[in-house]
Structure formats: structure tokens, C-alpha cells
C-alpha positions as CSV (number, residue, x, y, z in Angstrom):
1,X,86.6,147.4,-177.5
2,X,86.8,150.9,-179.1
3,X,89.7,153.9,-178.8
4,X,88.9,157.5,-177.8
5,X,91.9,159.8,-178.9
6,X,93.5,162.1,-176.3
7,X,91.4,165.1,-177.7
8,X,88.1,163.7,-177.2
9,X,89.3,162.2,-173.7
10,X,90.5,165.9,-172.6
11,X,86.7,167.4,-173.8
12,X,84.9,164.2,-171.7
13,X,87.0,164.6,-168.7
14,X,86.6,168.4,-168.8
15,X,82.7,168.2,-169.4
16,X,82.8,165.4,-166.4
17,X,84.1,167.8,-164.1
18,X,81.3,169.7,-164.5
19,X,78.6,167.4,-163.0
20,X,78.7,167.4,-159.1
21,X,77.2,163.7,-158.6
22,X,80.5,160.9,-157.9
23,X,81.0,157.7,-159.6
24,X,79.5,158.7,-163.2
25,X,80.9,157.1,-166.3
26,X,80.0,158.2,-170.2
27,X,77.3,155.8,-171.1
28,X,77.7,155.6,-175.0
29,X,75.0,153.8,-177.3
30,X,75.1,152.5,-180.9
31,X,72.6,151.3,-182.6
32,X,72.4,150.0,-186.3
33,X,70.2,151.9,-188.6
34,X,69.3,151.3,-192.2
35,X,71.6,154.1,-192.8
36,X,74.3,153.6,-190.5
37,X,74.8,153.8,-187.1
38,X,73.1,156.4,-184.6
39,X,74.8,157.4,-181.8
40,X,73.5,159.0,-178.4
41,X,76.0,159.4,-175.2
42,X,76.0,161.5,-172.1
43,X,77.1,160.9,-168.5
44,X,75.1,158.1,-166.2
45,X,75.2,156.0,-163.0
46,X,76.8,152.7,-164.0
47,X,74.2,149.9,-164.1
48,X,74.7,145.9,-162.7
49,X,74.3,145.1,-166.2
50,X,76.6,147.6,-167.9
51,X,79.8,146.5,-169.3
52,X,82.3,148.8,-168.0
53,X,85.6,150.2,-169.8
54,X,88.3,152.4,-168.9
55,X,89.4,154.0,-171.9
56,X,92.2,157.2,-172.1
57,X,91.4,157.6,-168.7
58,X,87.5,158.3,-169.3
59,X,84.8,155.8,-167.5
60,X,82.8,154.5,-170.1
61,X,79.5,152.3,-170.1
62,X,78.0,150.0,-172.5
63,X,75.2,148.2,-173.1
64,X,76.0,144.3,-174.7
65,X,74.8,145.8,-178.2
66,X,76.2,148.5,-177.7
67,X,79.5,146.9,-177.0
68,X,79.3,144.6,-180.4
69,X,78.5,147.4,-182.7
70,X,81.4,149.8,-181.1
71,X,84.1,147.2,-181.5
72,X,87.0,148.7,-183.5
73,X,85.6,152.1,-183.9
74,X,87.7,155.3,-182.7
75,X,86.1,158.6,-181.2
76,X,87.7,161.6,-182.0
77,X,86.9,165.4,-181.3
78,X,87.8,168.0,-184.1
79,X,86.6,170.0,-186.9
80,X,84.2,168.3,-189.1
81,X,81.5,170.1,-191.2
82,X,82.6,173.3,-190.2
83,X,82.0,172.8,-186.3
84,X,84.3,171.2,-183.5
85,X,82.5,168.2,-182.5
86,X,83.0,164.3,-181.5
87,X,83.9,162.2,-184.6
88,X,82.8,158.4,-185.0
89,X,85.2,156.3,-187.5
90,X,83.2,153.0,-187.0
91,X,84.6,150.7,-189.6
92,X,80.9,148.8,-188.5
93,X,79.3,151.6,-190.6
94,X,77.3,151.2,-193.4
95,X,78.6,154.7,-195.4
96,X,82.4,155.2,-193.8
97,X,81.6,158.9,-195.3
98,X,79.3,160.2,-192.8
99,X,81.4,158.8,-190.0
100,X,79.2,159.3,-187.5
101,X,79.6,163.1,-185.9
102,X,77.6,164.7,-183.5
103,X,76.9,168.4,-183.6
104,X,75.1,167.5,-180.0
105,X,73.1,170.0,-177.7
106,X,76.1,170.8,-175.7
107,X,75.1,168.4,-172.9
108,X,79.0,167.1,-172.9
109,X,80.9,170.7,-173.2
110,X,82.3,172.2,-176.2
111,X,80.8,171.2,-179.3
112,X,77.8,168.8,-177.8
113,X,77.9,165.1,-177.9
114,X,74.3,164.2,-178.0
115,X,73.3,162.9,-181.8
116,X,70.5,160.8,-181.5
């Protein structure tokens, strides 16, 4: 299981609004890389095989490796860098420094959360 701070919650539901189609959830994916993890999410139709979470409100979907290498991490939203974006502290990652931000494509409202 993972945390997503009130911030980030308000900038998902707000960017949720957005899409017109019902029953959507924020399908989030980690995956380990030799220099860290990656991160990719965006809104999706929950799958049969999808492990499904509640969290601050927001519906989130996982994938089962997804699910392992999220456990204990925190998603914020706030300045890093110099830009407002989504903030990974993943205590799972290899370099704690980098933590993980997105500066994203926009494709979840202000400040993007697409880094893949």
C-alpha cells in the first residue's frame, strides 16, 4: 500500500473531473530500473486483474508488480526542480535523491503526471 498526500489527491480528482467516461480509476505503474524506478500513470478502465485501492479519496489501479514496488512509497504534488509537479518518495528506490518526479505532458492537469 502507498499514501497520496491531500495535495496530490486534490490535483487527481480535479484532472478526473475532466474526463467525461464513468467508473475510471488512476492506473499507476512502477517499474524497477537499473537507475531507479520509472513511473507512468494516467486515468484507465479498471481491469478483472487490477488490484484496486481507494486512497485519499482517489481510485487507484495496480498491476501485482506494480503493487510490490509501490509499497511504502508517498505521492506528493509540489515544487520540485523549479516546476509544480507529482513527487515520488519511494523508500524502494535505488537513489532516494531523484525521488521520482514527473514533469509529465499535462495529461493529469496542472503540472503533468506522465514520466515514463
Amino acid at each position: 500500500m502507498f499514501v497520496i498526500t491531500e495535495k496530490a489527491a486534490t490535483q487527481f480528482l480535479n484532472a478526473k473531473q475532466e474526463i467525461p467516461e464513468e467508473g475510471i480509476a488512476l492506473r499507476l505503474f512502477a517499474r524497477r530500473q537499473e537507475n531507479g524506478m520509472a513511473y507512468n500513470m494516467g486515468f484507465d478502465t479498471p481491469k478483472e486483474e487490477d488490484i484496486s485501492y481507494n486512497i485519499a479519496g482517489v481510485p487507484v489501479v495496480v498491476d501485482q508488480e506494480t503493487d510490490k514496488n509501490v509499497a511504502g512509497m508517498m505521492i506528493d504534488f509540489g515544487e520540485h526542480e523549479g516546476a509544480e509537479q507529482f513527487i515520488f518518495a519511494n523508500p524502494q528506490d535505488k537513489d532516494p535523491e531523484t525521488c521520482g518526479s514527473t514533469k509529465g505532458d499535462d495529461a493529469c492537469g496542472t503540472g503533468g503526471c506522465s514520466c515514463g
